[in-house]
C-alpha positions in Angstrom: 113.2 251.1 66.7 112.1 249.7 63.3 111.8 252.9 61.8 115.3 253.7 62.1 116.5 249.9 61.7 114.9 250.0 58.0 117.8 251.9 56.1 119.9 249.5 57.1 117.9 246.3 56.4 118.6 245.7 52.6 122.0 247.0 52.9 122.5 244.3 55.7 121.3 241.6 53.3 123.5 243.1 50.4 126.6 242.5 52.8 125.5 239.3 53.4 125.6 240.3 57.0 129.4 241.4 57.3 128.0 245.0 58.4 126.6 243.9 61.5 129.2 244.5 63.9 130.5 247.4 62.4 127.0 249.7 63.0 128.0 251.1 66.1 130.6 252.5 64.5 128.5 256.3 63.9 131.3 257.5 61.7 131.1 254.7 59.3 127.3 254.6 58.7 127.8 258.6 58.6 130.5 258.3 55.8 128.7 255.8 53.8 127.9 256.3 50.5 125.4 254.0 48.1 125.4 254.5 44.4 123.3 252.9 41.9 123.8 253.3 38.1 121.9 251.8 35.5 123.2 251.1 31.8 121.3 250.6 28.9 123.5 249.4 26.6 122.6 248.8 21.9 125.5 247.5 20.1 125.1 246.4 16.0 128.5 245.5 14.5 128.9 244.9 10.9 131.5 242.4 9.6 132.7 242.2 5.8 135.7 242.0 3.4 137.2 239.0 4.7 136.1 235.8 5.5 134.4 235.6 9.3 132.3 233.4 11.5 129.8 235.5 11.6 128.7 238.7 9.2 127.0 240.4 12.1 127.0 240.7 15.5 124.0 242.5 17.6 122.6 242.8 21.1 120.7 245.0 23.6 120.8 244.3 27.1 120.3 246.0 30.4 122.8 246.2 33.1 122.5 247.7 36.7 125.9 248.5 39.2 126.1 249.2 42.6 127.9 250.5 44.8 128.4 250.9 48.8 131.1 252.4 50.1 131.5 253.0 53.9 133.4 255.1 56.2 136.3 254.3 58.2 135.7 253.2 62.2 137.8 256.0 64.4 140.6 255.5 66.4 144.4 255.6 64.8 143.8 252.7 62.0 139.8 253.0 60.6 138.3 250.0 59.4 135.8 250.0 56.6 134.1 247.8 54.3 132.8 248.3 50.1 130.6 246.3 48.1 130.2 245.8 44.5 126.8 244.0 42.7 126.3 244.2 39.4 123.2 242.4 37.0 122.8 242.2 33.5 119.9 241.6 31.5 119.8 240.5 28.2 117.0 242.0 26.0 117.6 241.0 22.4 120.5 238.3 21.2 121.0 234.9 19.9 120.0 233.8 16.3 123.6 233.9 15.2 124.2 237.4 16.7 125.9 236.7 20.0 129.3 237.8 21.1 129.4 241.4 21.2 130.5 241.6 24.5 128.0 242.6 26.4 126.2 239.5 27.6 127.2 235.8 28.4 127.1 233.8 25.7 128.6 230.1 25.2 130.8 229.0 22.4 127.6 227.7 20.3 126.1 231.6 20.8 123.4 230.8 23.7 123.3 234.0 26.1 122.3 233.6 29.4 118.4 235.3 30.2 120.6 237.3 32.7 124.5 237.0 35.0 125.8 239.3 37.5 128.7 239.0 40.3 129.3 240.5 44.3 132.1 241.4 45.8 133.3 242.5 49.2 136.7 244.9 50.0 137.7 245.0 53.5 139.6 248.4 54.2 141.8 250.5 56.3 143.1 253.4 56.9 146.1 255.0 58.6 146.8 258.8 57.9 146.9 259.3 54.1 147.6 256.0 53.5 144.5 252.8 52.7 144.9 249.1 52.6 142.0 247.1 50.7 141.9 243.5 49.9 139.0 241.9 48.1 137.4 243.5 44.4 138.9 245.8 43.2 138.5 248.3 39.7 141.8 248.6 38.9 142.8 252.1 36.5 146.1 252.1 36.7 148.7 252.4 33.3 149.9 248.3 33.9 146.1 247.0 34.5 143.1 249.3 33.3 139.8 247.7 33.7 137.4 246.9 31.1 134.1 248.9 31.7 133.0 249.5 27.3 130.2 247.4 27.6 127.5 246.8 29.9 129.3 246.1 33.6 132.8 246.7 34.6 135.7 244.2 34.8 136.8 243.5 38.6 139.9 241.8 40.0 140.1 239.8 43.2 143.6 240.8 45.0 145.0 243.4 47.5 146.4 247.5 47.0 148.4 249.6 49.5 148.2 253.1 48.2 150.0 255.8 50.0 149.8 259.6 50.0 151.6 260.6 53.3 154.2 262.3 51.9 153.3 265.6 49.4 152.7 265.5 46.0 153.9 261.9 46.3 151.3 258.8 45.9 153.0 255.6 45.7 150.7 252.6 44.9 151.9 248.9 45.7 149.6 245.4 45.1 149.0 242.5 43.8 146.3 240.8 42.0 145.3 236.8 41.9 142.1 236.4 39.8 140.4 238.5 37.2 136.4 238.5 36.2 136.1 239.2 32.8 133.1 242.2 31.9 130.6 239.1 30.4 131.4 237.0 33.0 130.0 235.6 36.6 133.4 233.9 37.8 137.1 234.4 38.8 139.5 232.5 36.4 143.4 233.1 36.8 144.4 235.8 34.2 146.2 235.6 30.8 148.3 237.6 28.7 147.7 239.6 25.2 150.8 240.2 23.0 151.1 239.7 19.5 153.6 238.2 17.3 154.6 239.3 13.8 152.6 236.7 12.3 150.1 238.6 13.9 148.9 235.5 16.4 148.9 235.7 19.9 152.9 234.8 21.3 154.2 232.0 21.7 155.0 230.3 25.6 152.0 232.1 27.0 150.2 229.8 30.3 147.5 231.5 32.5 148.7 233.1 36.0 147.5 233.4 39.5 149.7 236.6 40.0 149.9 240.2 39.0 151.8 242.5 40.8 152.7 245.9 40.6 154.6 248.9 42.3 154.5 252.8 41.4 155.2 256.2 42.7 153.7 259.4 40.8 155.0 262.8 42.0 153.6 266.2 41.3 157.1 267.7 40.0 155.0 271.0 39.8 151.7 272.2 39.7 152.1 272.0 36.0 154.5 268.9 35.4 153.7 265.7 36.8 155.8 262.0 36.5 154.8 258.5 37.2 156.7 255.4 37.1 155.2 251.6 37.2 157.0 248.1 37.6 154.0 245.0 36.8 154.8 241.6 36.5 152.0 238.8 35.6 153.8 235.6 36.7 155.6 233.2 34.0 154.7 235.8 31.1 155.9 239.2 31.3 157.5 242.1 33.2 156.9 245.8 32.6 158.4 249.4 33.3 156.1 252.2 32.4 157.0 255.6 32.5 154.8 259.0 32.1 155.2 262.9 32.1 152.2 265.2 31.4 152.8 269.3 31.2 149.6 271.5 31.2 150.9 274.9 30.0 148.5 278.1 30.2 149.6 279.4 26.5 147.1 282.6 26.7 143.8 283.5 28.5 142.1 281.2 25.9 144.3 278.5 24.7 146.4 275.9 26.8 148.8 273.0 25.8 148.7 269.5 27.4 151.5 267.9 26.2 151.9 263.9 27.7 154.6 260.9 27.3 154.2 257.6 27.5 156.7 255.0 27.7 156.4 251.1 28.7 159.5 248.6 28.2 158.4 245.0 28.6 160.5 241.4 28.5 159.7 237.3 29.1 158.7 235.8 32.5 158.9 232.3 31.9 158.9 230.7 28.1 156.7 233.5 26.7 158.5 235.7 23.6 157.6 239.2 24.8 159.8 241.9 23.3 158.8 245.2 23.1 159.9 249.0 23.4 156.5 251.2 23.0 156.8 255.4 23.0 154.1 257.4 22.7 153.5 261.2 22.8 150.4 263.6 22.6 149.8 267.0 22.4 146.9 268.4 22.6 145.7 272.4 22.1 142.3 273.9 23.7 140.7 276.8 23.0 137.2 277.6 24.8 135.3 274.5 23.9 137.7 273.4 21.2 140.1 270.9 21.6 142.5 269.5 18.9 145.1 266.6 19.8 148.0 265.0 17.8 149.1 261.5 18.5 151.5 259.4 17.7 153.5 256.2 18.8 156.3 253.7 18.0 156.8 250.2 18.6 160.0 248.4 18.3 160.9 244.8 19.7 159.9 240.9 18.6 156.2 241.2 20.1 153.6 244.1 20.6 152.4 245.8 23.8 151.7 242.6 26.3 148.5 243.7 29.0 146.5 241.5 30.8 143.6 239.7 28.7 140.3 241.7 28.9 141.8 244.7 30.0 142.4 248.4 28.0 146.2 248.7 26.6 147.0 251.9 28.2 148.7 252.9 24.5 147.4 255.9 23.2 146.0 254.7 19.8 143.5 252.3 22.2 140.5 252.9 20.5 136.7 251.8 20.1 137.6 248.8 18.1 141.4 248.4 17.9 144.5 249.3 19.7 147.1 249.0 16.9 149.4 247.4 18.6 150.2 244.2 16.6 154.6 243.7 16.9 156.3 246.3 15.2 153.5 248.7 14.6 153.6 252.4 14.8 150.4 254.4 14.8 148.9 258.1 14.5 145.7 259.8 15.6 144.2 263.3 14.6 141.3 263.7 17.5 138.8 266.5 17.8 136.6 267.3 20.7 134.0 270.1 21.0 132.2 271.0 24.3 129.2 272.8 23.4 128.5 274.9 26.6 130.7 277.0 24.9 127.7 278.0 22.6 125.4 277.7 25.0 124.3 273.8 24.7 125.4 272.9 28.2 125.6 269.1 28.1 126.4 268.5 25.1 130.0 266.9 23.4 131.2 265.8 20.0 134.2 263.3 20.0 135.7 262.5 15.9 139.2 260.5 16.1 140.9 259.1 13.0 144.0 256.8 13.7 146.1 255.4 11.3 149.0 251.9 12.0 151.3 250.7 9.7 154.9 249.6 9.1 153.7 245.8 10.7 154.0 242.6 9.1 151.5 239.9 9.3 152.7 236.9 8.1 154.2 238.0 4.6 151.9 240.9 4.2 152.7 244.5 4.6 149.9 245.4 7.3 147.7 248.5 7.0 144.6 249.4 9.4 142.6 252.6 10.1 139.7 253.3 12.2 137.8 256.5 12.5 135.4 256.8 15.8 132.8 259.7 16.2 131.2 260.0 19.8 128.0 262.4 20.3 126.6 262.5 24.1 124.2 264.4 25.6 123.3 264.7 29.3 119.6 265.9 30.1 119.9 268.9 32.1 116.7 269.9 33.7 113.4 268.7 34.3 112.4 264.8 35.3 114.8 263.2 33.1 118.1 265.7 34.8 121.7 263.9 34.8 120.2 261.3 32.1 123.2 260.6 29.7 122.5 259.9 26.1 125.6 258.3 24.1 126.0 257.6 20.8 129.3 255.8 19.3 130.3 255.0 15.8 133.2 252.8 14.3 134.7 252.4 10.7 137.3 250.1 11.1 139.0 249.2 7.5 142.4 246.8 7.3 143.9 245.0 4.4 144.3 241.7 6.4 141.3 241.3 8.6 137.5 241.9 8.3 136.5 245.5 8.0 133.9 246.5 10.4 131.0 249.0 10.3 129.7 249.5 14.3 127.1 251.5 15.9 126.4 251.9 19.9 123.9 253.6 21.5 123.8 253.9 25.3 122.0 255.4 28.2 123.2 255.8 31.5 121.5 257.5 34.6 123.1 257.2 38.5 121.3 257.6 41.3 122.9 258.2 44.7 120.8 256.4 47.3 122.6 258.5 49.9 
């Protein structure tokens, strides 16, 4: 009786007891999965050219996230329950090198010894179609979650998605709190947009409400279209609209062409005004692949997303997502898998984008940032599925400091079952 009862113990106290009267329920223990992955996480970022608080900015913590994710109960409507922890740990920081992102720090640039946050989502499910309510990871095109540093930005809210009907998935929800990727706490959220002075817009107040509706439809296998409608309360509303093609050119090469288009306008006093379009196209051939982007911005403000969050533009990119008001942007990228020469495990990532045409204040504004991305992920032996990352940033603008950056991060996850 203990024997068997001891799988279940720590996950018991992990659930603060809210699994309890669900264990009878052999097809939701059965369907259970547990997931544990560890981050190790070096960032050193460089600051020079213009005046900044601080010249550099440098820490190395450790950072831990798991996951539980049970089946449904049977019967007509399953019921289900997930759970998120996460820790961090901080290793190095402080002495004037705080605020990379990564740990919780204080205006004055003391970091916590160590922070982490729970969360419980109740579930259920009907058909093809699952209600949750609690944390949630959003990646959707109106609210893509922060995970670029050492734990992952969660929300506190509710989804419906839906995929009854074929090649049709319609997603509806709505979100009332946000936790920030360095912090322990729920606050309400706020918005991001700039103005052509190149400050954050005017009329913006935090909100207690996001919500969103969107239907994506597989046109063909080839040709797919998506459509969102987000609006965070008293600042902004926002259509989005998306078509990817994947076309088979030849035995070796293939096309993926993708459009992305997001029209956005004031809730409340806020000046939002903005008309983004952006297109990519992007050529592979065996482990090869080239892409070409670029995108326009037209409008009073720039892109608006939710503070914290990724801008779902296409020039997003390790440092900057060049989208200040009025600012167009293009990116040569180049990726190369090198299975296809026999290194199994290994990629190389170089992007260079380039945004102008924006004022800031008086000035004509210029920016440029070239990334280059080398991973490796242990194959065999004791150290298998280990992934090795290293990330590097110039970042060089004519009316901000220019940035030298260098990550280095190493990630293993370990399914407990």
């Amino acid at each position: 009786m203990h024997s068997a009862s001891k799988p279940l113990l720590p996950l018991s106290t992990l659930l603060g007891g809210c699994m309890l009267p669900l264990v009878c329920q052999a097809q939701l223990i059965e369907d259970s999965q547990l997931n544990l992955g560890a981050r190790n996480f070096y960032m050193n970022r460089d600051f020079h050219g213009e005046a900044t608080p601080q010249s550099k900015a440098e820490e190395w913590a450790q950072g831990f996230t798991l996951r539980y994710q049970s089946g449904y109960t049977e019967g007509t409507v399953g019921f289900g329950v997930d759970a998120l922890g996460t820790l961090g740990l901080k290793l190095d920081s402080g002495g004037g090198t705080a605020h990379t992102g990564a740990l919780l720090a204080d205006r004055s640039g003391d970091v916590a010894d160590q922070y982490g946050s729970f969360g419980l989502t109740a579930k259920a499910r009907a058909a093809s179609s699952v209600l949750s309510i609690g944390t949630h990871e959003p990646l959707l095109p109106v609210a893509f979650r922060n995970d670029t540093r050492l734990l992952p930005q969660t929300f506190k809210g509710t989804q419906l998605v839906s995929s009854d009907l074929k090649d049709l998935t319609l997603t509806l929800g709505q979100f009332t709190a946000v936790r920030l990727r360095n912090s322990t706490d729920y606050e309400d959220m706020s918005m991001s947009a700039l103005a052509r002075n190149g400050r954050q817009v005017a009329g913006r107040v935090s909100s207690d409400r996001f919500s969103y509706a969107g239907a994506s439809y597989a046109v063909t296998p080839a040709l797919k279209a998506s459509y969102f409608y987000a609006e965070l309360k008293d600042n902004y509303d926002q259509h989005y609209g998306n078509l990817t093609h994947d076309a088979r050119l030849t035995d070796s090469l293939s096309l993926k062409s993708e459009v992305r288009y997001f029209n956005s306008g004031s809730q409340g006093r806020a000046e939002v005004d903005n008309r983004y379009l952006g297109i990519m196209e992007t050529f592979s051939y065996k482990g090869h692949a080239l892409g070409f982007i670029y995108h326009n911005q037209s409008g009073r403000s720039g892109l608006p997303f939710i503070n914290g969050t990724d801008p779902y533009g296409f020039n997003t990119s390790t440092y900057k997502s060049f989208i200040n008001a009025g600012e167009d942007a293009w990116q040569l990228r180049y990726r190369y898998d090198f299975a296809a020469a026999g290194l199994p495990g290994l990629t190389w990532m170089s992007r260079y984008v380039q945004g102008n045409h924006f004022k800031i204040g008086q000035r004509n504004g210029r920016e440029r940032e070239l990334d280059t991305d080398l991973a490796y992920v242990i194959q065999q032996g004791p150290l298998k599925n280990i992934g090795l990352r290293w990330r590097n940033v110039v970042y060089r603008a004519n009316y901000a400091a220019n940035v030298d950056e260098n990550r280095l991060i190493v990630e293993y996850n370990l399914k407990v079952w």
